[in-house]
C-alpha positions in Angstrom: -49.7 -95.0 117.9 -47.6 -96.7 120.3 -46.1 -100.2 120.4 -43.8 -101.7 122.1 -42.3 -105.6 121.4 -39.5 -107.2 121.6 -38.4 -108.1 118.6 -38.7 -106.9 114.8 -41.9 -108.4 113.6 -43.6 -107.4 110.5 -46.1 -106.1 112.7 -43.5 -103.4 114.4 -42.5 -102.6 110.7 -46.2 -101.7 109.6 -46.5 -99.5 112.8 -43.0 -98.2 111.8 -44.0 -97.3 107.7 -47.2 -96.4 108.8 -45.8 -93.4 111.2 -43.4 -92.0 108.5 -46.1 -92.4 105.6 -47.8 -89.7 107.9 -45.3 -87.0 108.0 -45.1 -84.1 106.0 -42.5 -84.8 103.0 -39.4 -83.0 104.1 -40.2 -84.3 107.9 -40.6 -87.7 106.3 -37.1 -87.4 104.0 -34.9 -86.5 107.4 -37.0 -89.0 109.1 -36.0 -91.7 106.8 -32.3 -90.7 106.1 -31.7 -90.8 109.9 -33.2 -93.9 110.1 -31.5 -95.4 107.7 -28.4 -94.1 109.1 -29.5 -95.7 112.5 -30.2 -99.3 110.9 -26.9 -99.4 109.6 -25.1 -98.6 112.7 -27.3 -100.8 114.9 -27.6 -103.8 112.9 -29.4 -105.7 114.9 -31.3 -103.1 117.1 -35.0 -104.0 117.3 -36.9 -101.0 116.2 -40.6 -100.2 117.6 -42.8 -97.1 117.5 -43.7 -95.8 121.4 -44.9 -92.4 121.9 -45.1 -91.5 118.2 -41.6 -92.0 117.9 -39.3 -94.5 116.6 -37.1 -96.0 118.9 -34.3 -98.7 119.1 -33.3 -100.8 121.7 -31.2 -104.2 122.4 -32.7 -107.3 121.4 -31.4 -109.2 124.3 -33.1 -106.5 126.7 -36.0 -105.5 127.2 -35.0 -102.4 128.9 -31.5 -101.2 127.1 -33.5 -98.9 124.8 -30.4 -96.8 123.0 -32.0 -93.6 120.9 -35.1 -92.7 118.9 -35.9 -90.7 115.9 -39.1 -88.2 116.8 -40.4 -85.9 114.3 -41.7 -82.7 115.1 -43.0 -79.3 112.9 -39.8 -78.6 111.5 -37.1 -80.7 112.6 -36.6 -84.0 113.1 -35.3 -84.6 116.9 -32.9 -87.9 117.5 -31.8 -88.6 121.1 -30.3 -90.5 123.3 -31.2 -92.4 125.9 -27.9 -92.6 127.1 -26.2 -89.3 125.2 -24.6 -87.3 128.3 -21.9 -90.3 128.0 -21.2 -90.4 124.4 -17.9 -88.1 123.2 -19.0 -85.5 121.4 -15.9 -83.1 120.7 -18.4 -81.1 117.9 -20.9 -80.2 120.6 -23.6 -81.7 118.7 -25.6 -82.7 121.1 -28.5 -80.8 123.2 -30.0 -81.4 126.9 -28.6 -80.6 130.4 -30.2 -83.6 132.3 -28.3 -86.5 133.8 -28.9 -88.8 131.3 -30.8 -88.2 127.9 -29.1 -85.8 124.6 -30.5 -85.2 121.3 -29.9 -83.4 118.0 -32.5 -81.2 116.0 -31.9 -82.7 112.8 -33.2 -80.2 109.8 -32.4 -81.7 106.7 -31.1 -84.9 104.9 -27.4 -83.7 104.6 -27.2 -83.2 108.6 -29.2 -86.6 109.0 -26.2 -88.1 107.1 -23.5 -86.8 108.2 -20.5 -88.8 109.9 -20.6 -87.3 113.6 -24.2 -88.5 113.4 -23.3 -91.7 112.4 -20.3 -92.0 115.1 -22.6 -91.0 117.6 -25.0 -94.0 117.4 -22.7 -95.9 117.0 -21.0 -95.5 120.5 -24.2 -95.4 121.8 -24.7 -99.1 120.2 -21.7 -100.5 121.6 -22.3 -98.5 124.7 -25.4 -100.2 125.4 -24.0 -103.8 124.6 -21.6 -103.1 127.2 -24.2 -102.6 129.8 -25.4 -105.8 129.7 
């Protein structure tokens, strides 16, 4: 299930529903709060399934992709592309490469939190920066 485009066609929105429709339902409930959360705080992100994940990018570039929400068994894992530069003074982010950080999300309240919320939203105006 992979597709990339560049913008937010109906067609990315089908691949989108259809991937979450597939989860199991407490996967599928963190999957869609922290998606929700995401859309808010990247308002005009173009969102695309790749790698049976959902991931969100820059519309004006192809290749500023900013984080990306990627179920698994029994967590829901949302990185970032870009995390090892993001503030993070509650340590909520994981990874010790150069570049990417993500959070094992495990329920609804944690996909909604604030620090969640402030986090993709750096990384949004992080990534409009960049260009």
């Amino acid at each position: 299930m992979d597709s990339v485009s560049s913008s937010n066609t109906s067609e990315n929105q089908n691949v989108v529903k259809k991937l979450i429709e597939g989860l199991p339902n407490e996967i599928r409930e963190i999957a869609e709060t922290i998606r929700a959360v995401a859309m808010v705080n990247m308002p005009r992100a173009n969102e695309f399934v790749y790698h049976n994940a959902i991931n969100y990018k820059l519309p004006e570039s192809p290749g500023t992709w900013i984080c990306y929400i990627a179920p698994q068994k029994k967590y829901v894992r949302f990185g970032f592309f870009f995390g090892a530069n993001l503030f993070d003074p509650k340590k909520l982010l994981e990874g010790t490469g150069q570049r990417m950080r993500h959070i094992k999300v495990k329920s609804s309240e944690e996909a909604s939190t604030d620090d969640l919320a402030e986090l993709i939203r750096q990384a949004w105006t992080d990534a409009a920066k960049s260009l």
